[in-house]
C-alpha positions as a Markdown table, in Angstrom:
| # | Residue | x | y | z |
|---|---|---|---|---|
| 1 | Unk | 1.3 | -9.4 | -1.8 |
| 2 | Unk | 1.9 | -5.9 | -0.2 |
| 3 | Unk | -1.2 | -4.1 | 1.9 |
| 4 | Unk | -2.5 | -1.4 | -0.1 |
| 5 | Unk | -2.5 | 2.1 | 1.8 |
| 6 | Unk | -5.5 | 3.8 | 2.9 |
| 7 | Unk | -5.7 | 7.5 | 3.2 |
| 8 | Unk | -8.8 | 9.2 | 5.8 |
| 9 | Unk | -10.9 | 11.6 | 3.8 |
| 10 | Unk | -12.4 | 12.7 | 6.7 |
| 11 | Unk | -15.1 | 11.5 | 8.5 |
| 12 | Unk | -14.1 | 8.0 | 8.9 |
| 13 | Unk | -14.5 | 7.6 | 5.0 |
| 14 | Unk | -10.8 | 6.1 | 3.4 |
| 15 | Unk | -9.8 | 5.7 | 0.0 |
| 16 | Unk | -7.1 | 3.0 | -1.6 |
| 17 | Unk | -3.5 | 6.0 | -2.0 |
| 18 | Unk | -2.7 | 4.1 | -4.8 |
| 19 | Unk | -6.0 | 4.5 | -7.0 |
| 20 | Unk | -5.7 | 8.5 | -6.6 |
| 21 | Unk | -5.0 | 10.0 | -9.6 |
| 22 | Unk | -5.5 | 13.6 | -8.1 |
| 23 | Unk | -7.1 | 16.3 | -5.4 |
| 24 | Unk | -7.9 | 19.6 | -6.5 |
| 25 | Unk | -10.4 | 22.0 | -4.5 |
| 26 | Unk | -13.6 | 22.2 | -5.4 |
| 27 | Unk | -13.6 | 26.3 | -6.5 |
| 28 | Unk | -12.9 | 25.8 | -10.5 |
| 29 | Unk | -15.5 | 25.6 | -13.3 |
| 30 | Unk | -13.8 | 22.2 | -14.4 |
| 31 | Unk | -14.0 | 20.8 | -11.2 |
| 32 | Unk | -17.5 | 21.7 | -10.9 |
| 33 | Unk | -18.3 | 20.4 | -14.5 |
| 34 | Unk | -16.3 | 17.2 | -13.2 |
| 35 | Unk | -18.7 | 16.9 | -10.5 |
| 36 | Unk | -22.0 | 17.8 | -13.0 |
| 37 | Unk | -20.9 | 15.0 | -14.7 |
| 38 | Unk | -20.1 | 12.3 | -12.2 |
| 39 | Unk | -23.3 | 12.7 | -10.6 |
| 40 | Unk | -25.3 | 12.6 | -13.5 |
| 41 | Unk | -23.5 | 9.2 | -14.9 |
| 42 | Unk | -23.7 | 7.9 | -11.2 |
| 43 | Unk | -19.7 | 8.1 | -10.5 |
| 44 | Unk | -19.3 | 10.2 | -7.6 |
| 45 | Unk | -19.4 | 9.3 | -3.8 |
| 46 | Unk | -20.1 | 12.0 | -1.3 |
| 47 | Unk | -18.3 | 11.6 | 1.9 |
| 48 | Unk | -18.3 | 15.0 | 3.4 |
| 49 | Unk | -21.2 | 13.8 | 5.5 |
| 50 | Unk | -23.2 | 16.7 | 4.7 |
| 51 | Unk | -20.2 | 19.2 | 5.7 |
| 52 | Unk | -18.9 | 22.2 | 2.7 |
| 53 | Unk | -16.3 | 20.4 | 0.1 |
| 54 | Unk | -13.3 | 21.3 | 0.0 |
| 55 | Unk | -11.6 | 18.9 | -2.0 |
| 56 | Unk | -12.2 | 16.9 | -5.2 |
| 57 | Unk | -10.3 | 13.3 | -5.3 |
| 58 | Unk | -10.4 | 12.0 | -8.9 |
| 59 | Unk | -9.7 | 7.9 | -8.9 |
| 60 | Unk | -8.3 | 5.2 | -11.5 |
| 61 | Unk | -11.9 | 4.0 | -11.6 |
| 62 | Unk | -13.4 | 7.4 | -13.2 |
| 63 | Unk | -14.6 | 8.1 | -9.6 |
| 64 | Unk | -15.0 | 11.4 | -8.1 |
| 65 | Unk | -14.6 | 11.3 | -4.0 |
| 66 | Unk | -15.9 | 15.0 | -2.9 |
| 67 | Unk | -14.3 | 15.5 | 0.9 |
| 68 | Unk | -14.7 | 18.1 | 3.4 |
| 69 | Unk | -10.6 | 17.8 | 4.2 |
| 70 | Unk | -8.7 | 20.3 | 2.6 |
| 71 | Unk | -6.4 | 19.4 | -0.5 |
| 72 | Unk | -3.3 | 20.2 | 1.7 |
| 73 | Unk | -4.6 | 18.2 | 4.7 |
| 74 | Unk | -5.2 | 15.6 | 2.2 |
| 75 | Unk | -1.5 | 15.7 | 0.6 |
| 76 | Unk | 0.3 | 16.0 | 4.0 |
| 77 | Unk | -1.5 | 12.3 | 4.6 |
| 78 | Unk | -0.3 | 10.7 | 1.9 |
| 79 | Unk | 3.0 | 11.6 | 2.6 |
| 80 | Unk | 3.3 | 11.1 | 5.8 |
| 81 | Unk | 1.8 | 7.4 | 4.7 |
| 82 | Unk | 5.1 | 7.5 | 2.8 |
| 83 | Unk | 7.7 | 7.9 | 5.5 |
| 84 | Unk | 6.4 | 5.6 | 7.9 |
């Protein structure tokens, strides 16, 4: 069995690389219905420790992961991940 990835989100807060679907800022109307809508239903996780979001992850588990990295910052992680 192969060890799964973990990617920092900031904050000493990691999530599983391979259960990201996507990261998209946090600026759009859909991203902030997505988050409307995964708080309400109880799906989001916060872990921007009380800093401004900058990023939206969205995982395979319906999950929205608000971080206060930005989506670039974010990206460059997983793929420097990928190289090593």
């Amino acid at each position: 069995m192969q060890p799964q990835r973990l990617i920092n989100v900031g904050f000493g807060n990691y999530v599983v690389a391979g259960r990201v679907i996507s990261i998209a800022g946090p600026a759009s109307s859909p991203m902030k219905r997505l988050r409307e809508d995964a708080r309400a239903e109880g799906r989001l996780i916060d872990a921007t420790q009380g800093r401004k979001t900058r990023s939206i992850l969205v995982m395979d588990s319906n999950h929205v992961i608000l971080s206060a990295i930005q989506p670039e910052t974010i990206s460059q992680r997983f793929t420097q991940d990928e190289e090593v």
